[in-house]
C-alpha positions in Angstrom: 17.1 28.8 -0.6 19.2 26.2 0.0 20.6 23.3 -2.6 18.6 20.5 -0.7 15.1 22.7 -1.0 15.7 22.7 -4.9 16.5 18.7 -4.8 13.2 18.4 -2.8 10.9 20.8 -5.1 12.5 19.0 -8.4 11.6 15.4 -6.8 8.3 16.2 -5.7 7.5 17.9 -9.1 8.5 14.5 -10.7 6.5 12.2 -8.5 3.3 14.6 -9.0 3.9 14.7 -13.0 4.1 11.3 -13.2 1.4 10.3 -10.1 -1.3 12.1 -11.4 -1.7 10.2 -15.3 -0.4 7.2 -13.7 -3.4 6.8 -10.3 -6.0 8.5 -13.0 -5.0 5.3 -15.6 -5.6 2.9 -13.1 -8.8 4.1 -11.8 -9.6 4.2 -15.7 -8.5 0.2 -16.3 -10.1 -1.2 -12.9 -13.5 0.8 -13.3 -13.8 -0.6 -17.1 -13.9 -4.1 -15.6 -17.3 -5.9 -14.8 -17.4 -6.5 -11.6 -14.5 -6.3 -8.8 -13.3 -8.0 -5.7 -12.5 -6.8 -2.3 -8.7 -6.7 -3.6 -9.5 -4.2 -6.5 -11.8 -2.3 -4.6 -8.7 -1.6 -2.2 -6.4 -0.8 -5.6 -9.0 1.8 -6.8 -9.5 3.6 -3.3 -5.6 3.2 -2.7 -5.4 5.2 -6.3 -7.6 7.7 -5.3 -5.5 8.6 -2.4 -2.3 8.9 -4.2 -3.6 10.7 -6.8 -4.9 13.0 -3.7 -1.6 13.5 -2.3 -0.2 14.2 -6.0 -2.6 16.9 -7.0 -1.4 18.3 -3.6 2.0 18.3 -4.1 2.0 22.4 -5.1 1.6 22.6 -1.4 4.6 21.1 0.0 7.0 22.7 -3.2 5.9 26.0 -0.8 7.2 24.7 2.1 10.3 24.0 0.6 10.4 27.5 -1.0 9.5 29.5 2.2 11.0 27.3 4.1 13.2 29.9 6.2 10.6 32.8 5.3 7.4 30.9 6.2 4.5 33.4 7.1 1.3 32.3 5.9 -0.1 30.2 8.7 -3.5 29.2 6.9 -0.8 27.8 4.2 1.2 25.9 7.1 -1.5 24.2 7.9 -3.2 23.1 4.7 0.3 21.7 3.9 0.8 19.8 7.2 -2.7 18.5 7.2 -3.4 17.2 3.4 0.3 15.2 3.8 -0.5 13.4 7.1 -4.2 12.7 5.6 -2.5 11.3 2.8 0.0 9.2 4.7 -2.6 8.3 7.0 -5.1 7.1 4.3 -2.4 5.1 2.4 -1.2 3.5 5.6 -4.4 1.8 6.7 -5.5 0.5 3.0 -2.2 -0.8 2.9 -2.3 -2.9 5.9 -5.8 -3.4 5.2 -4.6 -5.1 1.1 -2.2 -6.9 3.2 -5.1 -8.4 5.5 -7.0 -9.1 2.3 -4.1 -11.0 1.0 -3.6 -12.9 4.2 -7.2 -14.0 4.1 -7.6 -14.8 0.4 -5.0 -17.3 0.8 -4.8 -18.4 4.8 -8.6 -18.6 5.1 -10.4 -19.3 1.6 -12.9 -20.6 2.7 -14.4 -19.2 5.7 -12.8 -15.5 6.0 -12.8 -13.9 2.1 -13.9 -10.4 2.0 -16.7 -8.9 0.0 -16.3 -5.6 -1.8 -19.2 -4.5 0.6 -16.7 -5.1 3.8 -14.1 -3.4 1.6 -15.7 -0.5 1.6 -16.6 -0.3 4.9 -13.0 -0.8 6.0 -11.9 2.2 3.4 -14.6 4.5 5.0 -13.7 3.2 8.4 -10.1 4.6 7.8 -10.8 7.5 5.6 -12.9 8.8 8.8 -10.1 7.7 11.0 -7.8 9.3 9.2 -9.6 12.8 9.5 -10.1 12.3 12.8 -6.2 12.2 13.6 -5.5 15.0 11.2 -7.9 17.5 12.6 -5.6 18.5 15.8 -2.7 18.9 13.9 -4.7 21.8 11.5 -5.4 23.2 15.4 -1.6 23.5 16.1 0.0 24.1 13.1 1.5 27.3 13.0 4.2 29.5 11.7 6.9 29.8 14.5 10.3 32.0 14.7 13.2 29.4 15.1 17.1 29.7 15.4 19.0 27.7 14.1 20.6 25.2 17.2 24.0 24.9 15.3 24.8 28.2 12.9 22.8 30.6 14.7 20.9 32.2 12.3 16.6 32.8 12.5 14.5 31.2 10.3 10.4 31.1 10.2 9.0 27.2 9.8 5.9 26.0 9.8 5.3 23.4 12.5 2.9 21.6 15.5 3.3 24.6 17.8 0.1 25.2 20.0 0.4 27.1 23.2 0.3 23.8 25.2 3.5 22.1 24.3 2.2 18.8 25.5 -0.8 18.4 23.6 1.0 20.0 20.4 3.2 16.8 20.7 0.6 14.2 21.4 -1.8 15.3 18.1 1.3 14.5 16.3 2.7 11.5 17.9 0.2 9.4 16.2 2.2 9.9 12.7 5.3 9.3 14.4 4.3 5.9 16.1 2.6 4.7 12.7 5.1 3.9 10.7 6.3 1.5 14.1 3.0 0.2 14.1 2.5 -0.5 10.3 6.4 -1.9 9.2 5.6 -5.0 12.0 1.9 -5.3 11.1 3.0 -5.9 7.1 5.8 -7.9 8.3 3.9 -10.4 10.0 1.5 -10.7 7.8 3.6 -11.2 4.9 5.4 -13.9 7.0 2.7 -15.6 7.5 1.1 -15.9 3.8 4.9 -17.1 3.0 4.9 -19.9 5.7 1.3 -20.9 4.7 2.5 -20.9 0.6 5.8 -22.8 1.5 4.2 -25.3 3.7 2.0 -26.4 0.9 4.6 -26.4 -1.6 6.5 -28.8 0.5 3.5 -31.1 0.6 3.2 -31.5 -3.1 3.5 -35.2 -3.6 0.3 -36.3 -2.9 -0.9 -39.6 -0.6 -3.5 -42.3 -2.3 -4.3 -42.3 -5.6 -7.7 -40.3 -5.9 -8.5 -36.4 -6.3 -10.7 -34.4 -5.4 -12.4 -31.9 -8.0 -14.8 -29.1 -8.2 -14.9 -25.2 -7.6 -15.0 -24.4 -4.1 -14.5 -20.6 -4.3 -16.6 -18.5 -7.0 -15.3 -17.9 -10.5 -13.5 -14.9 -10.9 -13.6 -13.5 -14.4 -9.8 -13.5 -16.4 -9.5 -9.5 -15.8 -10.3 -9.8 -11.8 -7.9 -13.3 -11.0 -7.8 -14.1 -7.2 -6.6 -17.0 -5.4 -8.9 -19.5 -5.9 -8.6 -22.7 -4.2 -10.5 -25.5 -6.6 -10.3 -29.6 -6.2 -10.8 -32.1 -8.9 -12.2 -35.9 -8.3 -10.7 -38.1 -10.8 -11.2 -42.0 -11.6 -15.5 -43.0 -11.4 -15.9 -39.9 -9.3 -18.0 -37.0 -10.6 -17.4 -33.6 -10.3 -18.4 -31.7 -7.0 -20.2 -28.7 -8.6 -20.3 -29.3 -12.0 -17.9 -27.6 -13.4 -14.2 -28.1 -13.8 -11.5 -26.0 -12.6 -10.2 -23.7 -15.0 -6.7 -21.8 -15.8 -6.5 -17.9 -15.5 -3.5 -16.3 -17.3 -2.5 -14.1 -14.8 -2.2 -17.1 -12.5 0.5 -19.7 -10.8 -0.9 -23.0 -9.3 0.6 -24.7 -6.7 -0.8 -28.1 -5.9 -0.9 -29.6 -2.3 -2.1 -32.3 -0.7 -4.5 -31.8 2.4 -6.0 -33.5 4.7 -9.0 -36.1 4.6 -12.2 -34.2 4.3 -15.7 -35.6 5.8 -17.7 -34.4 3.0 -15.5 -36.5 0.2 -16.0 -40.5 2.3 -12.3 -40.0 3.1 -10.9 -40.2 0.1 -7.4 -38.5 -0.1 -7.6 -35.1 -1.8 -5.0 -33.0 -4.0 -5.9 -29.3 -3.5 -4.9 -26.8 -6.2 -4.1 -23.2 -4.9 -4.0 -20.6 -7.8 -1.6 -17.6 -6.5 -2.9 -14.4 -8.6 -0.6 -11.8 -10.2 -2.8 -10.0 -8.3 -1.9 -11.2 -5.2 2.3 -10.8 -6.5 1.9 -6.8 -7.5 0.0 -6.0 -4.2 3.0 -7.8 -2.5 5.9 -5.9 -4.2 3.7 -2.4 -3.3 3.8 -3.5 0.2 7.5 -4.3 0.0 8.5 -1.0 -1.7 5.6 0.7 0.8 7.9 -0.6 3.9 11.1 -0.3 3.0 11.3 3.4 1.9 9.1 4.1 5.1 11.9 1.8 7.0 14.9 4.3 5.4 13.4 7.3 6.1 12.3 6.2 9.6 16.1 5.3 10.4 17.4 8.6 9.2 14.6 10.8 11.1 16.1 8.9 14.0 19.2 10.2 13.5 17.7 13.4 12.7 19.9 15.1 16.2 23.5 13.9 14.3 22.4 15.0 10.7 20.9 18.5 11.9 24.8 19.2 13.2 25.7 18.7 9.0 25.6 22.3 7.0 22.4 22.1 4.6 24.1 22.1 1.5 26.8 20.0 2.3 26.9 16.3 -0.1 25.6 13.8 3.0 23.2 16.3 4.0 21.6 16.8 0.5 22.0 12.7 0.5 19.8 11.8 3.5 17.5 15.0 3.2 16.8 13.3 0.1 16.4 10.0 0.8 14.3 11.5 3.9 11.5 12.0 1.0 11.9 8.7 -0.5 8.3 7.9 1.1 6.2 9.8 -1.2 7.5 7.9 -4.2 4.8 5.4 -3.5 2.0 7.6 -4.7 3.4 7.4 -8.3 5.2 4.2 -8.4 2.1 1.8 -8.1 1.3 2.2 -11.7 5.1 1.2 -12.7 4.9 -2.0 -10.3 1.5 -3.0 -11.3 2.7 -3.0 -14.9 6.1 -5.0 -14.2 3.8 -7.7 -11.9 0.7 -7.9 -13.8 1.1 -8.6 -17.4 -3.3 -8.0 -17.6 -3.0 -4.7 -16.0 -0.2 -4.1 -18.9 -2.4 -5.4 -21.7 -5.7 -3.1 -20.5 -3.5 -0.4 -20.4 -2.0 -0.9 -23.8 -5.8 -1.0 -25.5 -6.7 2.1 -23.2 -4.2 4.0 -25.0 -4.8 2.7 -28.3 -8.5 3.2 -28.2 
């Protein structure tokens, strides 16, 4: 067995060691809360896929052991299938947090999700997600290979039906997603950016009176969203009753929109709360796309790097970095921690209790 294999068993035993108590601890501190929105619905479903693809590791350390000896086709494709389920599954709730993100703060007011649309979406791409893996268990198959530069024969598991084309196509899918997802995120992400720094710039404020009152529901302090409040000051009383208040695990950023009918045209200072929330589902995203971006570069060079010898340094290197994408099933619970000093907290008394 080659070096690399070894590198790739010993990283993929870490990230299952450490994905398993980290996705079960979060699925622990988010079911202990109350009551939940559409955003940590989408955290506990994204942990129970993670943890899926963790407890499934064992499968892929064969691969890398039988690599050049593989002869167990049930084996091949279990392992093929439970990865690009996983992969699958986390792609779409990803893009799917992102879209939640883009409408919590774009549209707060007329587009916010409820959990009960959040777990349609999850189910809608759980079943999609089976749908797209089922050809692949129909190809996948042990195959007798040589080697295109040193010759030698090896048996691999791969997508290798008797009809070549459609053995392609139930994997192209997988191949295209990452080219479909990487834009998606980006131009979401752009977008919640452009709307955040466009009201940052109008903070200044025209006339002399503000609007007050909640406009989106009260979130309780474990389950902070964006919440987008306005206060009347001076004579003028409050809107609903009940004045706006602070969440520790939020930032405000106050702007100044335009006249609204319902307030007799009196300028208005609106007060966006950004959640930590919102922050720690960004930096997943962000570490989400660019290890997918890395390893889809070096799959592209995938003709050049085969020519390397297997246990040279810069193939080890990019055979490595190659894997970098399952480190996101085990690094969520290290990012929510860093980004969301509440998540760090529940945690902290979980342990303790």
């Amino acid at each position: 067995m080659h070096l690399y294999a070894w590198i790739a068993i010993l990283y993929r035993f870490l990230i299952s060691t450490f994905g398993i108590p980290g996705n079960i601890l979060i699925l622990i501190v988010y079911s202990r809360r109350k009551s939940i929105g559409s955003a940590q619905f989408f955290i506990k479903t994204l942990a129970i896929a993670d943890l899926y693809v963790c407890l499934l590791l064992p499968f892929n350390v064969y691969y890398y052991v039988f690599q050049l000896n593989y002869t167990n086709n049930f084996i091949c494709k279990i392992s093929m299938t439970t990865e690009s389920f996983g992969w699958y599954v986390s792609v779409f709730l990803t893009v799917a947090v992102a879209a939640d993100r883009y409408v919590a703060i774009c549209r707060p007011l007329t587009g916010r999700w409820s959990r009960r649309k959040a777990a349609v979406i999850v189910a809608c791409s759980v079943l999609l997600a089976f749908i797209l893996v089922t050809p692949e268990a129909l190809v996948a198959t042990t195959a007798l290979k040589t080697h295109p530069y040193y010759g030698y024969n090896y048996t691999t598991c791969l997508p290798n039906g008797e009809n070549r084309i459609f053995a392609n196509l139930v994997v192209l899918p997988r191949v295209l997603s990452p080219f479909v997802a990487l834009p998606t995120l980006a131009v979401i992400y752009i977008k919640v950016w452009r709307k955040v720094h466009r009201q940052k710039r109008q903070i200044g404020g025209v006339g002399s009176f503000t609007l007050s009152g909640n406009v989106a529901k009260n979130q309780t302090e474990h389950d902070s969203e964006e919440r987008l409040t306005t206060q009347i000051s001076k004579a003028l009383p409050s809107v609903n009753g009940d004045n706006s208040t602070k969440n520790r695990d939020t930032e405000t950023v106050e702007i100044n929109d335009k006249v609204c009918a319902d307030t007799n045209a009196f300028p208005q200072k609106t007060t966006i709360v950004v959640s930590r929330l919102t922050k720690m589902l960004l930096v997943t995203t962000l570490v989400f796309s660019l290890t997918w971006f890395l390893s889809v570069v070096l799959f592209s060079l995938k003709s050049t790097t085969d020519k390397w010898y297997p246990d040279s340094a810069p193939a080890i290197l990019v055979s490595t970095v190659r894997l970098c994408p399952v480190i996101n099933h085990a690094i969520n619970p290290v990012i929510y921690s860093f980004t969301n000093k509440q998540f760090l907290r529940d945690c902290k008394r979980l342990c303790r209790s």
